[in-house]
Backbone as numpy.savetxt, mean C-alpha at the origin, in Angstrom:
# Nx Ny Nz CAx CAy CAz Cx Cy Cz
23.75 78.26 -72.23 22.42 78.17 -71.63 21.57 77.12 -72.33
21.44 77.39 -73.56 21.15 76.11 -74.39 21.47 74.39 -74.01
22.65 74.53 -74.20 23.42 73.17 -73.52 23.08 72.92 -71.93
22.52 73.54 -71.19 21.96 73.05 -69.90 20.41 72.85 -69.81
20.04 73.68 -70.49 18.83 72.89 -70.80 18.29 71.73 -71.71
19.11 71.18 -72.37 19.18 69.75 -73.27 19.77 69.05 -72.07
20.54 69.32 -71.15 21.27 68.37 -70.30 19.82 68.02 -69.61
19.28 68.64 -68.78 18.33 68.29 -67.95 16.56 67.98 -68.48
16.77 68.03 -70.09 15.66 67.00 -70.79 15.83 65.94 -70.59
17.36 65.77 -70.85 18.07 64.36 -71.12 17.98 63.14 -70.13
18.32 64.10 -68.47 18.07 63.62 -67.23 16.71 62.87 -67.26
15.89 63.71 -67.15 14.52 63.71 -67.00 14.12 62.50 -67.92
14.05 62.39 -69.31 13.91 61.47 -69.78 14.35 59.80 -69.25
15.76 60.04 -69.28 16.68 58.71 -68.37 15.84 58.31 -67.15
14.94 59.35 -66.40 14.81 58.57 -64.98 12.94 58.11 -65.25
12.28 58.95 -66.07 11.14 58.31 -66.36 11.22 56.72 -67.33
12.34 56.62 -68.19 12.82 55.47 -68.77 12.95 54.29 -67.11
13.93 54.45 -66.67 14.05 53.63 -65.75 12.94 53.24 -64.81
11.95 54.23 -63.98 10.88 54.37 -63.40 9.66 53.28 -64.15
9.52 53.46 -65.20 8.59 52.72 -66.44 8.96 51.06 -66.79
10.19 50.76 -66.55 10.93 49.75 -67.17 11.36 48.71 -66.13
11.90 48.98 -64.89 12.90 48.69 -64.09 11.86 47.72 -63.12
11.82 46.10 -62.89 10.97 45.88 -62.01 12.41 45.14 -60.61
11.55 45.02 -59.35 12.53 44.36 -58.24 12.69 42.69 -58.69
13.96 42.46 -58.39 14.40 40.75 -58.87 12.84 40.14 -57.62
12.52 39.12 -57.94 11.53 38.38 -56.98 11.75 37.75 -56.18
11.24 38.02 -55.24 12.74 36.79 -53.55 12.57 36.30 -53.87
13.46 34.99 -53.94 13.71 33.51 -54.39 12.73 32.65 -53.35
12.55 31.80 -53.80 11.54 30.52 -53.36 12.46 29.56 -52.89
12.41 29.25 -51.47 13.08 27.84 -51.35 12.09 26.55 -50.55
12.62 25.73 -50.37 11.53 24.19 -50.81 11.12 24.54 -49.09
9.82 23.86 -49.22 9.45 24.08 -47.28 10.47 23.16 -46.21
10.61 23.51 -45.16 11.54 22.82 -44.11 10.57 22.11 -43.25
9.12 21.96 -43.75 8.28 20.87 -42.92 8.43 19.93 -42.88
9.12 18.86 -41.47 9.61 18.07 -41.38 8.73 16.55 -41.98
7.31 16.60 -42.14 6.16 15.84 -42.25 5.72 16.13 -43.81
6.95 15.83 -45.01 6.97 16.36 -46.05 6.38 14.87 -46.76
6.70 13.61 -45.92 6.59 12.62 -46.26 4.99 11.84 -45.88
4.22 11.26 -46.61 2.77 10.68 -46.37 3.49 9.29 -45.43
2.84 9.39 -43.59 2.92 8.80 -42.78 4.33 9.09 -42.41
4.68 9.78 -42.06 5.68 9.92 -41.08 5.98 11.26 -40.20
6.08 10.89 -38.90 5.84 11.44 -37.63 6.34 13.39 -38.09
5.58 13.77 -37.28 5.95 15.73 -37.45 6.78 16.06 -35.86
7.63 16.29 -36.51 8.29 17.26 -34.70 7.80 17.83 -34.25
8.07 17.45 -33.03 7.02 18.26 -32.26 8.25 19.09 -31.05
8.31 20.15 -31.31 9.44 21.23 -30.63 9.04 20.77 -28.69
10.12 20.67 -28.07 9.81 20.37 -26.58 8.52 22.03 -25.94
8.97 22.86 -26.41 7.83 23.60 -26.48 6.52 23.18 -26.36
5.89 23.04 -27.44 4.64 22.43 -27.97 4.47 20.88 -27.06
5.63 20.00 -27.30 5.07 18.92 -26.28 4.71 19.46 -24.99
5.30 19.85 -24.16 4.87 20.37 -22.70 3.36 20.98 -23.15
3.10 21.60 -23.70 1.55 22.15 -24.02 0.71 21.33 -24.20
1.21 20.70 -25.43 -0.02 19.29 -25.63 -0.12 17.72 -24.95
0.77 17.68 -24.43 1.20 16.28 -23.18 -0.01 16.28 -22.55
-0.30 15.19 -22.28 -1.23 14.35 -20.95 -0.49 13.53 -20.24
0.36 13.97 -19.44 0.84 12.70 -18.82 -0.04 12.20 -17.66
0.76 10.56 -17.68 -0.31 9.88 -16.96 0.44 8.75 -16.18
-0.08 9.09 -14.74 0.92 8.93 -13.76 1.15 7.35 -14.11
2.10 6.59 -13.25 2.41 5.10 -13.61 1.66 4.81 -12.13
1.25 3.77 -13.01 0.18 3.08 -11.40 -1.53 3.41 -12.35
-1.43 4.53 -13.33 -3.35 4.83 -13.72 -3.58 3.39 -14.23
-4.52 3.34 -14.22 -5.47 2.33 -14.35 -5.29 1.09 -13.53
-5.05 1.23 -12.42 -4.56 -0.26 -11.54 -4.87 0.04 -10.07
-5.81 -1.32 -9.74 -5.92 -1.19 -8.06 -5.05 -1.96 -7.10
-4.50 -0.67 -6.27 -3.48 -2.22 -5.29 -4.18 -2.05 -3.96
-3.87 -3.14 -3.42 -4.92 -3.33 -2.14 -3.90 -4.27 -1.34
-3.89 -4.90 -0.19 -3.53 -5.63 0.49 -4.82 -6.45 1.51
-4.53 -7.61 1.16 -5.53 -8.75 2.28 -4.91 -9.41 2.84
-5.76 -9.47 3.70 -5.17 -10.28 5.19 -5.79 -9.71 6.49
-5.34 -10.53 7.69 -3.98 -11.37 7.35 -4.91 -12.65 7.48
-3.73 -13.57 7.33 -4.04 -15.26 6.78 -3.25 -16.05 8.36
-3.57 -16.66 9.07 -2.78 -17.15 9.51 -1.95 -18.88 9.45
-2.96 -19.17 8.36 -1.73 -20.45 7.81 -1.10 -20.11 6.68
0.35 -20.57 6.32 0.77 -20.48 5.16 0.35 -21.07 3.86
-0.64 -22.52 4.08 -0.83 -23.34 2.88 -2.16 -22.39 2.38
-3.16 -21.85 3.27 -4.03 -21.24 3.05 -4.18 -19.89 2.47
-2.65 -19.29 2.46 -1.95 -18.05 2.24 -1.69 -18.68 0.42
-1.06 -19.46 0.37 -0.39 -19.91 -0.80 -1.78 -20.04 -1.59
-2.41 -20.99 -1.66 -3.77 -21.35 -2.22 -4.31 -20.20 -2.87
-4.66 -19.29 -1.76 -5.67 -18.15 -2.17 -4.44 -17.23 -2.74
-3.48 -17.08 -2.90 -2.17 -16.39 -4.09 -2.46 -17.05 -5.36
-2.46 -18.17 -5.28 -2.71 -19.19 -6.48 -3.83 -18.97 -7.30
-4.91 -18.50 -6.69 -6.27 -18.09 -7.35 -6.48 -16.93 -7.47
-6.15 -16.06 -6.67 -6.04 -14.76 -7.52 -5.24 -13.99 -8.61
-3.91 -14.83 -8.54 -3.42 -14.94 -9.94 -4.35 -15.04 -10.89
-4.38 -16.67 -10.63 -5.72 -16.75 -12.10 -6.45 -16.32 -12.44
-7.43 -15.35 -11.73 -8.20 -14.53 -11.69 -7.58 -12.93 -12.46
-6.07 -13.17 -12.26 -5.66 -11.73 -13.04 -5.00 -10.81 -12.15
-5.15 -11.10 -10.95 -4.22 -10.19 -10.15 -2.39 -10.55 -10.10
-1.95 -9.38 -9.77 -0.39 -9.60 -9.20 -0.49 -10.24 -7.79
-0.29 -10.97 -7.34 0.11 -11.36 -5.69 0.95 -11.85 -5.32
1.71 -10.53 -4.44 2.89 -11.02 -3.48 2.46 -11.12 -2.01
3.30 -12.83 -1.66 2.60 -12.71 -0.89 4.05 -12.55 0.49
3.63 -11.92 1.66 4.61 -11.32 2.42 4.09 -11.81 3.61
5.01 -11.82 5.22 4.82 -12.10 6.34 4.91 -11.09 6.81
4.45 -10.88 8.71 4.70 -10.16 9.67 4.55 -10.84 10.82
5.35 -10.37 11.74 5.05 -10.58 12.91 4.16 -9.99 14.09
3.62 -10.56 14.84 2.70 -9.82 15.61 2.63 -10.59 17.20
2.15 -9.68 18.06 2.06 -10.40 19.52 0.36 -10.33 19.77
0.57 -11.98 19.98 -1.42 -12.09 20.21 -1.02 -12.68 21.88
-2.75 -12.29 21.99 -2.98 -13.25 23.34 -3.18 -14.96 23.11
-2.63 -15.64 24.05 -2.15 -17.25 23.87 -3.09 -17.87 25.30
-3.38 -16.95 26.29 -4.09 -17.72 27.54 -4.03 -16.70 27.92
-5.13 -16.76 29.26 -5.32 -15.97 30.51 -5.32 -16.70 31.46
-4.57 -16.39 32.59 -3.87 -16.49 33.89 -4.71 -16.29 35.07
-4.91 -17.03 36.02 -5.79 -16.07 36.66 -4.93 -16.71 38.13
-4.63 -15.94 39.07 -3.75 -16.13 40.37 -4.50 -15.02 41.31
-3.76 -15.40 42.46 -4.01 -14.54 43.48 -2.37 -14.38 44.23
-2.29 -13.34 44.03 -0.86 -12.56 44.18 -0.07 -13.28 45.41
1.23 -13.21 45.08 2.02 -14.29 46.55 1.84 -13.53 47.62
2.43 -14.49 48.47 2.07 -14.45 50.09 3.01 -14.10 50.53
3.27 -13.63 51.64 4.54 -13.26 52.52 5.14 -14.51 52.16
5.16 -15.74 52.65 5.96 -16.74 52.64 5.51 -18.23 52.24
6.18 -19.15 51.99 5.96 -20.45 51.48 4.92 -20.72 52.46
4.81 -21.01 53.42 4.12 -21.64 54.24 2.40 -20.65 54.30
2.22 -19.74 54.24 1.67 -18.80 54.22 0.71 -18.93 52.74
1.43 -19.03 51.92 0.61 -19.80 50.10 0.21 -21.19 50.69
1.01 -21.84 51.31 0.14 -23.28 51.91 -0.99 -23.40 52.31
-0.95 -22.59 53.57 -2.06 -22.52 54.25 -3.48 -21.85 53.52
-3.34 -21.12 52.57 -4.33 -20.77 52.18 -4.88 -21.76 51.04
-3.82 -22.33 50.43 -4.48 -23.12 49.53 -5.14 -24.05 50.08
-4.43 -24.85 51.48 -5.57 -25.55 52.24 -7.14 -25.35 52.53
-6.77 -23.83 52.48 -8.39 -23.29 52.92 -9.32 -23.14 51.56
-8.60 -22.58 51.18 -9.35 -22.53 49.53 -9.88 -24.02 48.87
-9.03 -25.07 49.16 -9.32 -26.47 48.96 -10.11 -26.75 49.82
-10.17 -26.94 50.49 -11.33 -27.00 52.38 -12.74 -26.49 51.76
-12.70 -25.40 50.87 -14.01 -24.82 50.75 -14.53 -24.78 49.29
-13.91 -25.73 48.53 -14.34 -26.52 47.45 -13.64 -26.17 46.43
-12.48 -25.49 46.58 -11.90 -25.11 45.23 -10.97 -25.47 44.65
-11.07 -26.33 43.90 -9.80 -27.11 43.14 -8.80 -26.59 41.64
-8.51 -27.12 41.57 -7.54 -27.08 40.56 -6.52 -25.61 40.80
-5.84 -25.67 41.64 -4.80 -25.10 41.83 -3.53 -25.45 42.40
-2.74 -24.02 42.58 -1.18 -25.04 43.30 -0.26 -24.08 43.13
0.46 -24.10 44.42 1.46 -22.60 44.70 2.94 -22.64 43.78
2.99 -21.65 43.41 3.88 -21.11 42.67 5.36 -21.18 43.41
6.34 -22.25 43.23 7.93 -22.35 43.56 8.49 -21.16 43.55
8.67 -20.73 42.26 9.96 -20.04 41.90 9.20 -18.73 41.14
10.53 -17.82 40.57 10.09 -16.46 39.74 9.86 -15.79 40.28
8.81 -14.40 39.85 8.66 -13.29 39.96 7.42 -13.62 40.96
6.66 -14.49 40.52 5.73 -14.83 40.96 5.53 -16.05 42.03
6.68 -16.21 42.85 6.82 -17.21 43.93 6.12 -17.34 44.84
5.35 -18.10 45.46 4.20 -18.06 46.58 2.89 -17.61 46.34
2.61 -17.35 44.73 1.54 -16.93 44.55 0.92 -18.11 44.40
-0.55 -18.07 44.29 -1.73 -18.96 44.22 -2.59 -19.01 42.79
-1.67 -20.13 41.65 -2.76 -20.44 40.21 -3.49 -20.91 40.48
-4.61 -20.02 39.76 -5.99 -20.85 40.18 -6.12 -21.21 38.19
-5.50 -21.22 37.50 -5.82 -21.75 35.84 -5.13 -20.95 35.39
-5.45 -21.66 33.91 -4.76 -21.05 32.49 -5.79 -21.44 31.08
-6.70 -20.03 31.58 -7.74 -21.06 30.11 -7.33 -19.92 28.78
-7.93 -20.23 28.19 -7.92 -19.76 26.18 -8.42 -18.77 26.23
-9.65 -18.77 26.61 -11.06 -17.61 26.65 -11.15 -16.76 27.24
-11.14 -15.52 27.15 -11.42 -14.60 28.33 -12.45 -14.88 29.22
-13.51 -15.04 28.88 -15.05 -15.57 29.56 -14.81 -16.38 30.72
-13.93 -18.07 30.48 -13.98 -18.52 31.30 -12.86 -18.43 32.30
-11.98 -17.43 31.91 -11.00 -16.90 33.14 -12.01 -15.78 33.52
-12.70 -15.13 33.68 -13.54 -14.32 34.17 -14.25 -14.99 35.19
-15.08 -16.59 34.47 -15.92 -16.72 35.59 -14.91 -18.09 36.76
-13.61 -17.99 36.46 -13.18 -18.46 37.28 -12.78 -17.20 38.11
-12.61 -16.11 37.96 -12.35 -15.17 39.32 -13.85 -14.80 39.96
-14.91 -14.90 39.47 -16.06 -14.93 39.59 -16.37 -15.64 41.17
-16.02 -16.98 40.47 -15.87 -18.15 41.74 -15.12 -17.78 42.64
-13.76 -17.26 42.40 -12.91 -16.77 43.68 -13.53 -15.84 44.53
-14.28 -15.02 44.02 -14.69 -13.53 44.41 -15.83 -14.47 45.62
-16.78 -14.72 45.03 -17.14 -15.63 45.84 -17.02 -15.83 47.21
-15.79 -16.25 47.09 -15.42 -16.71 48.86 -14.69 -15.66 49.36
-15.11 -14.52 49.17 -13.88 -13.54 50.00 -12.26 -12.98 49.20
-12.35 -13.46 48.26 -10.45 -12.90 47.79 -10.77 -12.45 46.46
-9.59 -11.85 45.78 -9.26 -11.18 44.90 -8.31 -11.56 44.09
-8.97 -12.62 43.41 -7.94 -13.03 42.49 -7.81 -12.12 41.03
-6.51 -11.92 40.18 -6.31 -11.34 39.08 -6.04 -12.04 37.92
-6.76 -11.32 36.56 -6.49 -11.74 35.48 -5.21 -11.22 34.92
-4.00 -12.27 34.23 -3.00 -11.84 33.25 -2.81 -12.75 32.40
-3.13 -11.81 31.12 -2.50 -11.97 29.57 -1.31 -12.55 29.47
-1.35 -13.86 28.40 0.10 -14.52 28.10 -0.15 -14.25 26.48
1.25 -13.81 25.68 1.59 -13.40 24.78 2.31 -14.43 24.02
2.14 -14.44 23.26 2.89 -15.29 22.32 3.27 -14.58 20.85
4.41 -14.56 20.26 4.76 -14.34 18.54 3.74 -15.08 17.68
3.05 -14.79 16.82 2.34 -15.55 15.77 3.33 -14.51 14.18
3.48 -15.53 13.30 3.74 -15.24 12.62 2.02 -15.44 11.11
1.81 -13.90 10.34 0.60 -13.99 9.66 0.92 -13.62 8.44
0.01 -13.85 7.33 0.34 -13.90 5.79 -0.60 -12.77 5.33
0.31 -11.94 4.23 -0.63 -10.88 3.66 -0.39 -11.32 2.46
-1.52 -10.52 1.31 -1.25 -10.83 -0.18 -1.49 -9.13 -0.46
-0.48 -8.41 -0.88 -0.47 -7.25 -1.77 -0.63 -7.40 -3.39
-2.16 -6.78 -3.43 -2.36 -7.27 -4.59 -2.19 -5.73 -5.95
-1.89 -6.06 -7.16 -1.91 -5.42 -7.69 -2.53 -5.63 -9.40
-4.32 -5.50 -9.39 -5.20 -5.84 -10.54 -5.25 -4.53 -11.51
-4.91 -5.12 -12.74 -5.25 -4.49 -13.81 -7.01 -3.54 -13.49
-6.82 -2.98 -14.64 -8.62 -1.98 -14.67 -9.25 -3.31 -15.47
-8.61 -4.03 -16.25 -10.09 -4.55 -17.29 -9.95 -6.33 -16.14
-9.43 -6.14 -15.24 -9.44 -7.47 -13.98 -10.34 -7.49 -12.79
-10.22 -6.33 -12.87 -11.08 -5.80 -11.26 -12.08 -6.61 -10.89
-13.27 -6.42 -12.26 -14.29 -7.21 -11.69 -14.28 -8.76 -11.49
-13.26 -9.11 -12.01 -12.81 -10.62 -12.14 -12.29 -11.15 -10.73
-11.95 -10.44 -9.59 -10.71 -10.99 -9.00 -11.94 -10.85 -7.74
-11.90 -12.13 -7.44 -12.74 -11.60 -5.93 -12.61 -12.26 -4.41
-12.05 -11.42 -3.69 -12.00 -11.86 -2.13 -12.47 -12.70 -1.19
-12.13 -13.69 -0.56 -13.46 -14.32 0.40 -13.46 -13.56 1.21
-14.56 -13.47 1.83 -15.37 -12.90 2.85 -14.67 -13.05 4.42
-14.38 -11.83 5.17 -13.90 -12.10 6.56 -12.38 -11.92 6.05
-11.94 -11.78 5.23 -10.43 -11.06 5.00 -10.77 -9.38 5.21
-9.75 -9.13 5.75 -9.37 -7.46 6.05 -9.13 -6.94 4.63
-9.39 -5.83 3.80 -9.03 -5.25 2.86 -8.71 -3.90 2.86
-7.20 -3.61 2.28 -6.86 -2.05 2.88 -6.21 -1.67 1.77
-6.69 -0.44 1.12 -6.26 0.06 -0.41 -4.71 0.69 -0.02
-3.63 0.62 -0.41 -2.35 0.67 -0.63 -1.99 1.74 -1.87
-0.84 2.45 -1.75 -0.02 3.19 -3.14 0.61 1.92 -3.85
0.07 2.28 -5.22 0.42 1.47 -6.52 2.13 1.44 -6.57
2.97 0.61 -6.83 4.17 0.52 -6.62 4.72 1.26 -8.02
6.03 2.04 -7.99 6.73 2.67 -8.77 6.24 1.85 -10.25
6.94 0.97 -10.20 6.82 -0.23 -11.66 6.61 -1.15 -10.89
5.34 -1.63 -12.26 4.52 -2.73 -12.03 4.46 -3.34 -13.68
5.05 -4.49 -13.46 5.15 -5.50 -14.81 3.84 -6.09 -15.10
2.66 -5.82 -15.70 1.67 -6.83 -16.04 1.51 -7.27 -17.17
2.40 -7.82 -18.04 2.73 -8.46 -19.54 1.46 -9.62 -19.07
1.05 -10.20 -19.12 0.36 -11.24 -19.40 -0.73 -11.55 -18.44
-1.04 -10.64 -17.94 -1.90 -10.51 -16.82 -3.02 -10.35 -17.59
């Protein structure tokens, strides 16, 4: 009985010894993994964090594109490319085709027959009206030209005159291809106010093109 109670002094002592004495090892320290360990040089930035802090900025910001025109001579097309360059713009300059009016027609629709366009032009001449003359051939055979002017106005007041004496003469449009000059322009922001249009050109704001090179603009 003796001997078990010296055993469990003994205990007791041993674990207040250890309790008193015994400290935890200290987690170890290791060096930081901050990539920006170095004075001036760039910090990673996790694709995370970029998407958050990004501004993107579309291609085309800061730039006006426009298109003028149209031009209908080429040397006059070229010239004014030439100066708005200098001025700081991009200009390409491009064609199109288009159908303008070239004259107005003015007739009085064919007749049953050759002889029949004769006779009236006799009469029409008889009663002071000149400058005409029957139509041979085509779609329009036996009809009666009374002109072919530029102006609408004065093919007007030549049916004017026809009307006049009794008939019904008609106006028709002649068409012609014209080929016309545009300049698609494309100015820097610090150009804008620099670059300037003559007066009586058409101006029509356009989408800024994918890539646009302005090194030295």
């Amino acid at each position: 009985m003796r001997s078990l109670a010296l055993l469990l002094i003994a205990l007791n002592l041993a674990f207040l010894y250890w309790h008193t004495f015994h400290r935890e090892p200290a987690a170890p320290v290791f060096p930081s993994t901050e990539v920006n360990s170095h004075p001036g040089a760039a910090r990673l930035v996790l694709l995370s964090e970029r998407d958050e802090q990004s501004v993107y900025e579309p291609v085309g910001a800061g730039l006006r594109c426009e298109t003028v025109g149209p031009l209908m001579d080429p040397d006059a097309a070229g010239s004014l490319q030439a100066v708005l360059e200098e001025q700081g713009a991009l200009a390409g300059l491009r064609t199109s085709s288009r159908e303008v009016v070239s004259a107005y027609w003015v007739f009085l629709p064919p007749q049953a027959n050759r002889q029949a366009a004769l006779q009236l032009a006799r009469t029409l001449t008889g009663r002071g009206l000149e400058d005409l003359y029957v139509l041979n051939e085509g779609e329009q055979r036996n009809a009666l030209s009374l002109g072919l002017f530029s102006e609408h106005a004065r093919a007007v007041r030549r049916v004017r005159q026809v009307e006049a004496l009794g008939y019904a003469p008609r106006i028709e449009a002649r068409f012609r291809t014209q080929t016309v000059y545009w300049l698609d322009l494309v100015i820097p922001e610090d150009r804008i106010g620099s670059v300037f249009i003559p007066n009586g050109l058409g101006r029509m704001d356009r989408p800024c093109p994918a890539e646009v090179d302005v090194t030295g603009r």
